[in-house]
PQR file of N, CA, C, O and H, with PARSE charges and radii, in Angstrom:
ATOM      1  N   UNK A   1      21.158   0.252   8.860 -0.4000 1.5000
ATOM      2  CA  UNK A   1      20.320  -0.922   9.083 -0.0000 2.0000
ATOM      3  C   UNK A   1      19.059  -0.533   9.857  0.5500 1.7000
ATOM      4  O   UNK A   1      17.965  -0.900   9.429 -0.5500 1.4000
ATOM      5  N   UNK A   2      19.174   0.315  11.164 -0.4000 1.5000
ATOM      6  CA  UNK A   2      18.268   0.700  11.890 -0.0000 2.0000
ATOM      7  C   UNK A   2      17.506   1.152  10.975  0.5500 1.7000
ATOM      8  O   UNK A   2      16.558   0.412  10.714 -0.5500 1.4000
ATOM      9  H   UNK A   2      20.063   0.614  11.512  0.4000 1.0000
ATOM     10  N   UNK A   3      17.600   2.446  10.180 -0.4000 1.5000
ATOM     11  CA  UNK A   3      17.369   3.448   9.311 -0.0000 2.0000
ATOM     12  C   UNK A   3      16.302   2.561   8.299  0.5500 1.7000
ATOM     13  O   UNK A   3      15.111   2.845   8.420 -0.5500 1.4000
ATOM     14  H   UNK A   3      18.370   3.047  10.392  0.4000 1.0000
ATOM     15  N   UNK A   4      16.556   1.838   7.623 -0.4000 1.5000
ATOM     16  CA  UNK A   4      16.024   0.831   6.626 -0.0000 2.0000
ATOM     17  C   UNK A   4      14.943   0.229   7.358  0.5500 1.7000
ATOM     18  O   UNK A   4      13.826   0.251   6.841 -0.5500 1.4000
ATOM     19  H   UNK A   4      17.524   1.607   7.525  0.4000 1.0000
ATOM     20  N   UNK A   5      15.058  -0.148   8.149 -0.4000 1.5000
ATOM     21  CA  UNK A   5      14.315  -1.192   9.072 -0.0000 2.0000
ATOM     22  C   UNK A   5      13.202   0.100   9.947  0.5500 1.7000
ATOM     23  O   UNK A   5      12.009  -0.191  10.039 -0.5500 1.4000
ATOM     24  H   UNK A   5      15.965  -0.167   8.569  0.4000 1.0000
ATOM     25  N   UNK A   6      13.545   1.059  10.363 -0.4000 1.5000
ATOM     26  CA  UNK A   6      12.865   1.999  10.598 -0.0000 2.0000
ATOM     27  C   UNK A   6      11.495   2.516   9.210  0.5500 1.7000
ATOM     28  O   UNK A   6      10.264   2.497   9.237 -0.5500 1.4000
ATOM     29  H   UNK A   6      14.514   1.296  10.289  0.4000 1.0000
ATOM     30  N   UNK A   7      12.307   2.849   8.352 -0.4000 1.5000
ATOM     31  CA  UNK A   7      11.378   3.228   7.047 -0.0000 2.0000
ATOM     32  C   UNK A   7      10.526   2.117   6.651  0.5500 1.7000
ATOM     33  O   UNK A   7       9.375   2.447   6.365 -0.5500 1.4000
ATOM     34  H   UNK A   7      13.307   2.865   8.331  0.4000 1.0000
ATOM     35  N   UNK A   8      10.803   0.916   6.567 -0.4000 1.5000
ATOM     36  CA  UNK A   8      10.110   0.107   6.450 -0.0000 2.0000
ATOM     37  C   UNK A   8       9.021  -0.190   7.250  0.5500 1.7000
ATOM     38  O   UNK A   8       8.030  -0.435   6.562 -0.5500 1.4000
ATOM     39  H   UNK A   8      11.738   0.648   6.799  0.4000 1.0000
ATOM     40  N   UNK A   9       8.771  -0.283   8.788 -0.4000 1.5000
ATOM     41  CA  UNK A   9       7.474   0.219   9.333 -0.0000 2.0000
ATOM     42  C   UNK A   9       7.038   1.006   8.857  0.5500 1.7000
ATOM     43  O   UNK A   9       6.005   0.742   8.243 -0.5500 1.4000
ATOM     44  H   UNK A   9       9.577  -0.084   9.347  0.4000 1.0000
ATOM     45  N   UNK A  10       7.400   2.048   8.844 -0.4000 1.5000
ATOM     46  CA  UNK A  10       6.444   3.293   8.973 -0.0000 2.0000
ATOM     47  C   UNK A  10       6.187   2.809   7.440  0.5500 1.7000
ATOM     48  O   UNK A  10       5.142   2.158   7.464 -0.5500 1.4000
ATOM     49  H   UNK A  10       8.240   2.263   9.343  0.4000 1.0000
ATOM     50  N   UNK A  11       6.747   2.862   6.017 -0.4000 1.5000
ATOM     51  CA  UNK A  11       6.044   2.753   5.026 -0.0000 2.0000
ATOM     52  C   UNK A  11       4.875   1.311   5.060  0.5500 1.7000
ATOM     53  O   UNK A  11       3.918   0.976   4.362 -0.5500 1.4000
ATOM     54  H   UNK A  11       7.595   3.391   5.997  0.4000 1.0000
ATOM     55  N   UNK A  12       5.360   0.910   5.902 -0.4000 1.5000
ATOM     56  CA  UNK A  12       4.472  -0.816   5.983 -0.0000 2.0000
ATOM     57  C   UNK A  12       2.710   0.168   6.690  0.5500 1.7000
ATOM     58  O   UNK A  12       1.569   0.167   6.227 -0.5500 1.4000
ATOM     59  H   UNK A  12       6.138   1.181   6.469  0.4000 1.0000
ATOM     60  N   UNK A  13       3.314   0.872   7.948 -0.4000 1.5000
ATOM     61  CA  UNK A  13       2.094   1.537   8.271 -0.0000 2.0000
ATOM     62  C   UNK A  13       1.463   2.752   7.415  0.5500 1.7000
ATOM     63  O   UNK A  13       0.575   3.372   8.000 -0.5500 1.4000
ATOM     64  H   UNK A  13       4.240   0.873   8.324  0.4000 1.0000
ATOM     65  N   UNK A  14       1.687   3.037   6.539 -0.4000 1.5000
ATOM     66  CA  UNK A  14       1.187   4.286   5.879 -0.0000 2.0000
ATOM     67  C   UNK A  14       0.396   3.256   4.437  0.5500 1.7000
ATOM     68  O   UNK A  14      -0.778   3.441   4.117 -0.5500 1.4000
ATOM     69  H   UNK A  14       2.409   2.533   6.064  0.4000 1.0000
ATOM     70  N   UNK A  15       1.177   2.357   3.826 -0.4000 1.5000
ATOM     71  CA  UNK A  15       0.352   1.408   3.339 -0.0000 2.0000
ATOM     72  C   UNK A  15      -1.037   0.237   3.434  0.5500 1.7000
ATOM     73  O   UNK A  15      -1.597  -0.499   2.621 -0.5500 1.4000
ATOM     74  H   UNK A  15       2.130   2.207   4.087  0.4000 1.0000
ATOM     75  N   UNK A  16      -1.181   0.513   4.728 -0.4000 1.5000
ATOM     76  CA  UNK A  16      -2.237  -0.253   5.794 -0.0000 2.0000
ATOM     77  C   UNK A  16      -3.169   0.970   5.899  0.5500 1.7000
ATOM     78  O   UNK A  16      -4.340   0.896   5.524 -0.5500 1.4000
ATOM     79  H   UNK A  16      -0.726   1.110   5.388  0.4000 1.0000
ATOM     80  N   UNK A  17      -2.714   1.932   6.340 -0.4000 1.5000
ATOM     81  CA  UNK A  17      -3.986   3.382   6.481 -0.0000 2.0000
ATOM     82  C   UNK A  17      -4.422   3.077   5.348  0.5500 1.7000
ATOM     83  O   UNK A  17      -5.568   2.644   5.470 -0.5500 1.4000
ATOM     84  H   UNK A  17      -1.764   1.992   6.644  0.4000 1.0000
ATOM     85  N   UNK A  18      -4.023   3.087   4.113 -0.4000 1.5000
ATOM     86  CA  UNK A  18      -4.610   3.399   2.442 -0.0000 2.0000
ATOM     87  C   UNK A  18      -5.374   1.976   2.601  0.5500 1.7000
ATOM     88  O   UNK A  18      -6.591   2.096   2.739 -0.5500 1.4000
ATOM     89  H   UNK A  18      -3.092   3.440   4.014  0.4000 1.0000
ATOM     90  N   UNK A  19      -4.961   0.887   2.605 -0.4000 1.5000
ATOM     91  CA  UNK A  19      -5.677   0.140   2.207 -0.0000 2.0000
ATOM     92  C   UNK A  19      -6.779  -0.245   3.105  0.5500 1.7000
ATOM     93  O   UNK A  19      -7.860  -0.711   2.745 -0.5500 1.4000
ATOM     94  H   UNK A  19      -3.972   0.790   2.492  0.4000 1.0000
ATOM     95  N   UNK A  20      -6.390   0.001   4.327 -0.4000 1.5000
ATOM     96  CA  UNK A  20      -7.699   0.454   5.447 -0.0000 2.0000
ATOM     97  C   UNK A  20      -9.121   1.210   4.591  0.5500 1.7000
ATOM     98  O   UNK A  20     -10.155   0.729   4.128 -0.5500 1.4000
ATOM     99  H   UNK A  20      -5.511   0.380   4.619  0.4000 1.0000
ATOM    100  N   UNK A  21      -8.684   2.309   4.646 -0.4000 1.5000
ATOM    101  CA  UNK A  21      -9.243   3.584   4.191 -0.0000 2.0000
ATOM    102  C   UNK A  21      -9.801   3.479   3.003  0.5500 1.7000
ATOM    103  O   UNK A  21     -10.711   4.290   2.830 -0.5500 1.4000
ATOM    104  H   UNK A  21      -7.843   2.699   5.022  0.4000 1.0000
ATOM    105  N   UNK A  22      -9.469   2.400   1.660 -0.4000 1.5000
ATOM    106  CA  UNK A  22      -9.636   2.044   0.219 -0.0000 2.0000
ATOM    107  C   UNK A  22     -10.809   1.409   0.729  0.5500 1.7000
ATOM    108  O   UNK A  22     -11.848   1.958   0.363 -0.5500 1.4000
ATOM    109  H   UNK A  22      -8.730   1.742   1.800  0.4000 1.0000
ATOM    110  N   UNK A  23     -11.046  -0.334   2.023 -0.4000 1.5000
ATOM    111  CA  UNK A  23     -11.888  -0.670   2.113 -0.0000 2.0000
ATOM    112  C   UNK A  23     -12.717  -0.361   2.444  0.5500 1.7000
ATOM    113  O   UNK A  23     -13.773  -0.669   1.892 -0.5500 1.4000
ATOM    114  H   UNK A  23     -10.202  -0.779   2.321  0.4000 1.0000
ATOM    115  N   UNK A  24     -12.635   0.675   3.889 -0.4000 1.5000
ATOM    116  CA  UNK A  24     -13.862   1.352   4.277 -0.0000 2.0000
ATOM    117  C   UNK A  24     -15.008   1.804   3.364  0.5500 1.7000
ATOM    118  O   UNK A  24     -16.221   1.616   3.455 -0.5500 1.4000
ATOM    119  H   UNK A  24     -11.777   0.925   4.337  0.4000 1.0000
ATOM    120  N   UNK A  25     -13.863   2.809   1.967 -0.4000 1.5000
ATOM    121  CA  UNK A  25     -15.037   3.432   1.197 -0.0000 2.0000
ATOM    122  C   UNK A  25     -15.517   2.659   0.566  0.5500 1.7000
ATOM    123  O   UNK A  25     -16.472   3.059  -0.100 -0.5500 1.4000
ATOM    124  H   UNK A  25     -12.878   2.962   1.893  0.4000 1.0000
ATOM    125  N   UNK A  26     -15.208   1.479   0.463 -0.4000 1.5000
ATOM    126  CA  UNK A  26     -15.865  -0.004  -0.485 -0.0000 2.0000
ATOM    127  C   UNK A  26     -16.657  -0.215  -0.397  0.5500 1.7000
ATOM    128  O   UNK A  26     -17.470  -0.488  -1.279 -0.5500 1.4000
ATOM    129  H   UNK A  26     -14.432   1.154   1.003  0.4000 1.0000
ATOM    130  N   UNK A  27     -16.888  -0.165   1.562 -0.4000 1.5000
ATOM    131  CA  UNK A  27     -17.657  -0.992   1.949 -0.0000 2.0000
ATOM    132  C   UNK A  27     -19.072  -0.054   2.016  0.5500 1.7000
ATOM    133  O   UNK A  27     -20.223  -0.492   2.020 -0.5500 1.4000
ATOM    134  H   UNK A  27     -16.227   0.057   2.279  0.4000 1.0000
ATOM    135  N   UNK A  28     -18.746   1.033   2.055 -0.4000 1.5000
ATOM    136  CA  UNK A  28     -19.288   2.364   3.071 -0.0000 2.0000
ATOM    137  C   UNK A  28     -20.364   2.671   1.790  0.5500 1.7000
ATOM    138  O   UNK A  28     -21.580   2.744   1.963 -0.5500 1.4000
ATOM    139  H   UNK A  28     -17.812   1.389   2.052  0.4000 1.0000
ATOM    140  N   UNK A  29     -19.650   2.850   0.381 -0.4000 1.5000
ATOM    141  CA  UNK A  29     -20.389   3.542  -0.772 -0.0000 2.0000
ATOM    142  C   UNK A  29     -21.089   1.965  -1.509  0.5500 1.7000
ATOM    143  O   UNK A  29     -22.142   2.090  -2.134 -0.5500 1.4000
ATOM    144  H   UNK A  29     -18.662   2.791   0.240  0.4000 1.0000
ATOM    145  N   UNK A  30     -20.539   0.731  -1.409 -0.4000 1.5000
ATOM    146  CA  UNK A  30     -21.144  -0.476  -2.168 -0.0000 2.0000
ATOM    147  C   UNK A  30     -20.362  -0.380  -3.981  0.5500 1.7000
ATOM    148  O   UNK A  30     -20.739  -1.226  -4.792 -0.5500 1.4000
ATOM    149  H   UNK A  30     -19.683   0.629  -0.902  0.4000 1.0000
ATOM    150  N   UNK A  31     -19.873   0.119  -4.186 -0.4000 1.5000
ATOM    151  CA  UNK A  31     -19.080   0.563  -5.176 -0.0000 2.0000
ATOM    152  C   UNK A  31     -18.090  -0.775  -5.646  0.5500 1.7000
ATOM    153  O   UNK A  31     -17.033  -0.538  -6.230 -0.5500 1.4000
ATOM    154  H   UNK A  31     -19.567   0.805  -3.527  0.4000 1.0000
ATOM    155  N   UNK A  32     -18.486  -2.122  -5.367 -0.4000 1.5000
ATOM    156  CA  UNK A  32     -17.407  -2.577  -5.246 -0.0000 2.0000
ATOM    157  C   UNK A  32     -16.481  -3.109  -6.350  0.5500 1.7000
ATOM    158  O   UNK A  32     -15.448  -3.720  -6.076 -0.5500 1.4000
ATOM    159  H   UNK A  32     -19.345  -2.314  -4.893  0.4000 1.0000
ATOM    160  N   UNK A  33     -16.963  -2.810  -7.858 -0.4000 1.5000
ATOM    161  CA  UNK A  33     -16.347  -3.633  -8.940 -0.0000 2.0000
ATOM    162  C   UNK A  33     -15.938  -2.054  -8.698  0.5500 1.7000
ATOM    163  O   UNK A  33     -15.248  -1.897  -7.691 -0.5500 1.4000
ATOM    164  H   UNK A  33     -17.802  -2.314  -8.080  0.4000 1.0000
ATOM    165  N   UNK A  34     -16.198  -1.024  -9.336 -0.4000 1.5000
ATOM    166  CA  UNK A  34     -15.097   0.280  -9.206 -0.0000 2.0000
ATOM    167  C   UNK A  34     -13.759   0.581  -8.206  0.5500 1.7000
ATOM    168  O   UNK A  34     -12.712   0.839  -8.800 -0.5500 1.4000
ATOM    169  H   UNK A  34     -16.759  -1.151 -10.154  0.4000 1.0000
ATOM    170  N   UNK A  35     -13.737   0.569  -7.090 -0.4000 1.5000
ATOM    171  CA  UNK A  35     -13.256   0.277  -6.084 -0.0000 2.0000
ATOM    172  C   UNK A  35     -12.288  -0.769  -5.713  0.5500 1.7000
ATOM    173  O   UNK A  35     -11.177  -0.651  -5.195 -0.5500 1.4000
ATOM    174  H   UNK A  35     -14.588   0.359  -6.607  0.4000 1.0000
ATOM    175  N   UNK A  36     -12.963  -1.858  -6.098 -0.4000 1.5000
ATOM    176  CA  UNK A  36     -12.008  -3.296  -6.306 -0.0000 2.0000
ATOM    177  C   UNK A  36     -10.527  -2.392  -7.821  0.5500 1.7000
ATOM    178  O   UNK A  36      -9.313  -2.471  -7.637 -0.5500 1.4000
ATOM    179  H   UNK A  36     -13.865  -1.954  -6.518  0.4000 1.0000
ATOM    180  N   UNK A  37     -10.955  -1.914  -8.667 -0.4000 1.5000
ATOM    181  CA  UNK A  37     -10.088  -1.198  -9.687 -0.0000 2.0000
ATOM    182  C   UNK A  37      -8.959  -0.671  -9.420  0.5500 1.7000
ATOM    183  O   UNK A  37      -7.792  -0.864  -9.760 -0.5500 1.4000
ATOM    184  H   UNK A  37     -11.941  -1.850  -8.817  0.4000 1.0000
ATOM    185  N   UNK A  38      -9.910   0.540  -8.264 -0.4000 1.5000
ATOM    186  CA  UNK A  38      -9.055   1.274  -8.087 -0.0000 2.0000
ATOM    187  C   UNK A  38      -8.240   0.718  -7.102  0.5500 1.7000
ATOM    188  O   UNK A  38      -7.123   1.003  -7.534 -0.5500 1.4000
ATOM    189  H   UNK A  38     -10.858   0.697  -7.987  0.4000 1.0000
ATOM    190  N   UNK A  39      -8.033  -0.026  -5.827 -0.4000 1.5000
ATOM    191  CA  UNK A  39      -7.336  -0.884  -4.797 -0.0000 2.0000
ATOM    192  C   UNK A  39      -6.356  -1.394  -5.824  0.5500 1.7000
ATOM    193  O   UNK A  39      -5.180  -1.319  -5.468 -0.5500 1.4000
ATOM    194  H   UNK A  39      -8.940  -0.258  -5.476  0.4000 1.0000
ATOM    195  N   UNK A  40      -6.679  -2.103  -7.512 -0.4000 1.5000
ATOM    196  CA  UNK A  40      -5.640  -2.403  -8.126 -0.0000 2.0000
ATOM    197  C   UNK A  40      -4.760  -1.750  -8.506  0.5500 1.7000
ATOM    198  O   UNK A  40      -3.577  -2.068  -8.388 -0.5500 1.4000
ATOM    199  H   UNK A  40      -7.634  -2.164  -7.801  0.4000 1.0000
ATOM    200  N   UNK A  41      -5.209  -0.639  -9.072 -0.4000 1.5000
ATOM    201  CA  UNK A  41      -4.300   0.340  -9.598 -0.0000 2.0000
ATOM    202  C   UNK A  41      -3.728   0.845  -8.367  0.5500 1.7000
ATOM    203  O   UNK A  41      -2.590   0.395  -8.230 -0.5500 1.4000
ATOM    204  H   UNK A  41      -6.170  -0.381  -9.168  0.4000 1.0000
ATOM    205  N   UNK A  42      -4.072   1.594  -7.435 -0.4000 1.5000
ATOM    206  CA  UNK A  42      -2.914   2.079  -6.077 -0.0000 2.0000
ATOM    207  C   UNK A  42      -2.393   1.270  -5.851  0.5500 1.7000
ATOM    208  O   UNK A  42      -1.263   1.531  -5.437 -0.5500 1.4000
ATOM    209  H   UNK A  42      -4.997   1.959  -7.547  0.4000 1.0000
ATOM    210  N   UNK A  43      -2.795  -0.392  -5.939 -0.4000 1.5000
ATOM    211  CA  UNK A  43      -1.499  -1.370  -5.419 -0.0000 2.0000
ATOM    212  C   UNK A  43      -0.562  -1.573  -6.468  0.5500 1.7000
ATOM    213  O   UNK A  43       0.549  -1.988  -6.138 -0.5500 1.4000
ATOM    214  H   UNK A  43      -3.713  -0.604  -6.276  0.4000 1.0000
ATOM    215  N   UNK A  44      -0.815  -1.344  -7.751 -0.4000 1.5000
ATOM    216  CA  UNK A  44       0.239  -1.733  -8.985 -0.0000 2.0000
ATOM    217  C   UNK A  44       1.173  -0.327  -8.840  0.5500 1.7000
ATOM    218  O   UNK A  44       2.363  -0.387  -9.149 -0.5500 1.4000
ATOM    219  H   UNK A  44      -1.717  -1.006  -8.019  0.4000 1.0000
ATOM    220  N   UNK A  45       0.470   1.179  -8.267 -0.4000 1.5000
ATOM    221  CA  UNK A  45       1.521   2.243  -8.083 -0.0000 2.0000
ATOM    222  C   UNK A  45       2.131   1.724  -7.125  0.5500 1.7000
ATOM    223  O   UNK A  45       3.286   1.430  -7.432 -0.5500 1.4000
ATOM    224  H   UNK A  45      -0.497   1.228  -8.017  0.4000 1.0000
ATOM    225  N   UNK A  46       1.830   1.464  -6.006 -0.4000 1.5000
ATOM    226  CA  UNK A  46       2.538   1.295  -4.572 -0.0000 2.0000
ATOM    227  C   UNK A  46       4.033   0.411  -5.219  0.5500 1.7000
ATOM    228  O   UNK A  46       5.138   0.927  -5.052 -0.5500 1.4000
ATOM    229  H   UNK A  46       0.892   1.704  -5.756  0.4000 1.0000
ATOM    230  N   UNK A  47       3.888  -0.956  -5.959 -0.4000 1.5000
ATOM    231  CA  UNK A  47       4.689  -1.843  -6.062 -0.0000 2.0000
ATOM    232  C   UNK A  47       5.368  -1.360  -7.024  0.5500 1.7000
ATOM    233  O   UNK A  47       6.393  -2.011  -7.228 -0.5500 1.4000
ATOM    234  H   UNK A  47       2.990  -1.375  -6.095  0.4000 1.0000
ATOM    235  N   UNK A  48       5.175  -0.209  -7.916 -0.4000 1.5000
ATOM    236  CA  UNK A  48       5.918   0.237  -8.721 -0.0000 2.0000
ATOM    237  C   UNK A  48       7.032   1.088  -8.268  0.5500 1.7000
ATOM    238  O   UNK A  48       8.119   0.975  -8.835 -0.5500 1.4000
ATOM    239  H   UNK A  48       4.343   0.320  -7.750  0.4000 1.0000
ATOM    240  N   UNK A  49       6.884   1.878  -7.361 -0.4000 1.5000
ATOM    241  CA  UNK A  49       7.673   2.837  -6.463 -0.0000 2.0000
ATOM    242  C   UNK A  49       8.850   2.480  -6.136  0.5500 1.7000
ATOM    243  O   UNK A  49       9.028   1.313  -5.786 -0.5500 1.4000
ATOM    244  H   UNK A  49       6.001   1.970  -6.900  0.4000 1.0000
ATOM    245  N   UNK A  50       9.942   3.408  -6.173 -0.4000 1.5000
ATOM    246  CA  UNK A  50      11.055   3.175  -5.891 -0.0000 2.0000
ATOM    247  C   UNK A  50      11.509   3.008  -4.686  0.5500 1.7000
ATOM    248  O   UNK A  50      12.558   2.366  -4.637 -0.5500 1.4000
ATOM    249  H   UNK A  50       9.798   4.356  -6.457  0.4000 1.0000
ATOM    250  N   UNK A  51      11.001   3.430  -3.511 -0.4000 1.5000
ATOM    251  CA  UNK A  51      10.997   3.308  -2.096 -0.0000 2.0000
ATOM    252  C   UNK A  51      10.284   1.829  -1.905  0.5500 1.7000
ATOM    253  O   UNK A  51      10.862   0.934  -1.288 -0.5500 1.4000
ATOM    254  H   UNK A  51      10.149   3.951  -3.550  0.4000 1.0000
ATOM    255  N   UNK A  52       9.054   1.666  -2.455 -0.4000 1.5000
ATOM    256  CA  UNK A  52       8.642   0.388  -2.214 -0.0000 2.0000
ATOM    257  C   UNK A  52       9.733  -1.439  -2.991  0.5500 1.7000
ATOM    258  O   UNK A  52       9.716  -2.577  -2.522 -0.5500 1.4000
ATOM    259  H   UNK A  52       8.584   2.393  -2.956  0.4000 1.0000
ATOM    260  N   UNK A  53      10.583  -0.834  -4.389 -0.4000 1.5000
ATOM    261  CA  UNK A  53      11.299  -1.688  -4.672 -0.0000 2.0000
ATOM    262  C   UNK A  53      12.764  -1.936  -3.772  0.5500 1.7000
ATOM    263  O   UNK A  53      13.406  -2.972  -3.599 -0.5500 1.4000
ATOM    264  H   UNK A  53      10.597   0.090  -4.770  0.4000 1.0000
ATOM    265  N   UNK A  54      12.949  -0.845  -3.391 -0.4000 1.5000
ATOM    266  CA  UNK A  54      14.090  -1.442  -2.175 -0.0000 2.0000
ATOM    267  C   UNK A  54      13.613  -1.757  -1.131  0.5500 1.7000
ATOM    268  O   UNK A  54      14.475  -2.131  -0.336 -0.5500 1.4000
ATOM    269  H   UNK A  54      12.427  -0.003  -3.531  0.4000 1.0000
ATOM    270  N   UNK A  55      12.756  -1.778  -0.808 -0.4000 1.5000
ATOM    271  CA  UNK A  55      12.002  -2.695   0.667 -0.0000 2.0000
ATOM    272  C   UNK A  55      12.111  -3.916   0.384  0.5500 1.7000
ATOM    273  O   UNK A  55      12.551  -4.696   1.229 -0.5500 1.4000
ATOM    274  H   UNK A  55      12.056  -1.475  -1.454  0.4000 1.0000
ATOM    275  N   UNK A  56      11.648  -4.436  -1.150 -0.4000 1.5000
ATOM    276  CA  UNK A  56      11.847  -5.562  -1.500 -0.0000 2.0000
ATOM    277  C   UNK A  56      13.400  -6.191  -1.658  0.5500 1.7000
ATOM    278  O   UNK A  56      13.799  -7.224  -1.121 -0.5500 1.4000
ATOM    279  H   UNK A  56      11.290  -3.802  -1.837  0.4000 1.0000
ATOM    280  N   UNK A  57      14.191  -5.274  -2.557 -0.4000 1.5000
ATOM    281  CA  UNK A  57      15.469  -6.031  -2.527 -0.0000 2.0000
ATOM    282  C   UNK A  57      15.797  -6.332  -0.981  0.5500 1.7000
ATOM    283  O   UNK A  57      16.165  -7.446  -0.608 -0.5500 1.4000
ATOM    284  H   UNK A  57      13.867  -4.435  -2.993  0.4000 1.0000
ATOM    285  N   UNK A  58      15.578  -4.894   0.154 -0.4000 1.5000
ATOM    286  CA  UNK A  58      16.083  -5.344   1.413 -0.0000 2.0000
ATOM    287  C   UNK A  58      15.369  -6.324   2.267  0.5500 1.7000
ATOM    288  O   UNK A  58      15.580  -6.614   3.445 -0.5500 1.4000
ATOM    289  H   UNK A  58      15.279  -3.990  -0.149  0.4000 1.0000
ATOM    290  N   UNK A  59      14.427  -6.802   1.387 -0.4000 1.5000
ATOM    291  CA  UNK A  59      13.620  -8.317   2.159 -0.0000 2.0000
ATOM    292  C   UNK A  59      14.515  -9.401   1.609  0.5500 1.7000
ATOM    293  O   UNK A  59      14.647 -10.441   2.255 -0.5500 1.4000
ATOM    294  H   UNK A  59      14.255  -6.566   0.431  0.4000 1.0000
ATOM    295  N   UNK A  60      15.053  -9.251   0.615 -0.4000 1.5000
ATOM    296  CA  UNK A  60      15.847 -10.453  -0.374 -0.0000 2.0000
ATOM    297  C   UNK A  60      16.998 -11.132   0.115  0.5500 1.7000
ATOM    298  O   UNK A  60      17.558 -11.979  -0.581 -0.5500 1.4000
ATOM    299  H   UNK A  60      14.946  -8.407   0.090  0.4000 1.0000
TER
END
C-alpha cells in the first residue's frame, strides 16, 4: 500500500516536470499549435502506459 502510494507521487512528480518543461518551451519558442501536438501526443503516451494504467485502477 505504502509502496503504491509511494510510486504514485513520485510518478505524479516526474509527470509535472514534463509538463512543466513541455510549457516552458511553448512559451519560450511561441511554437504553440506544434507544441500544443506534441503535449497531446506525450499525454496520450503517458495515459497509455502501463504504470500509468494501474495508478488509475488504484484510484478506482
Amino acid at each position: 500500500m505504502t509502496i503504491h502510494l509511494l510510486q504514485h507521487i513520485i510518478f505524479t512528480i516526474i509527470v509535472r516536470v514534463i509538463i512543466i518543461a513541455l510549457v516552458t518551451q511553448m512559451t519560450v519558442h511561441h511554437h504553440l499549435l506544434i507544441q500544443a501536438d506534441v503535449m497531446a501526443v506525450v499525454a496520450g503516451e503517458i495515459k497509455k502506459s502501463p504504470f500509468m494504467q494501474r495508478a488509475f485502477d488504484d484510484l478506482r
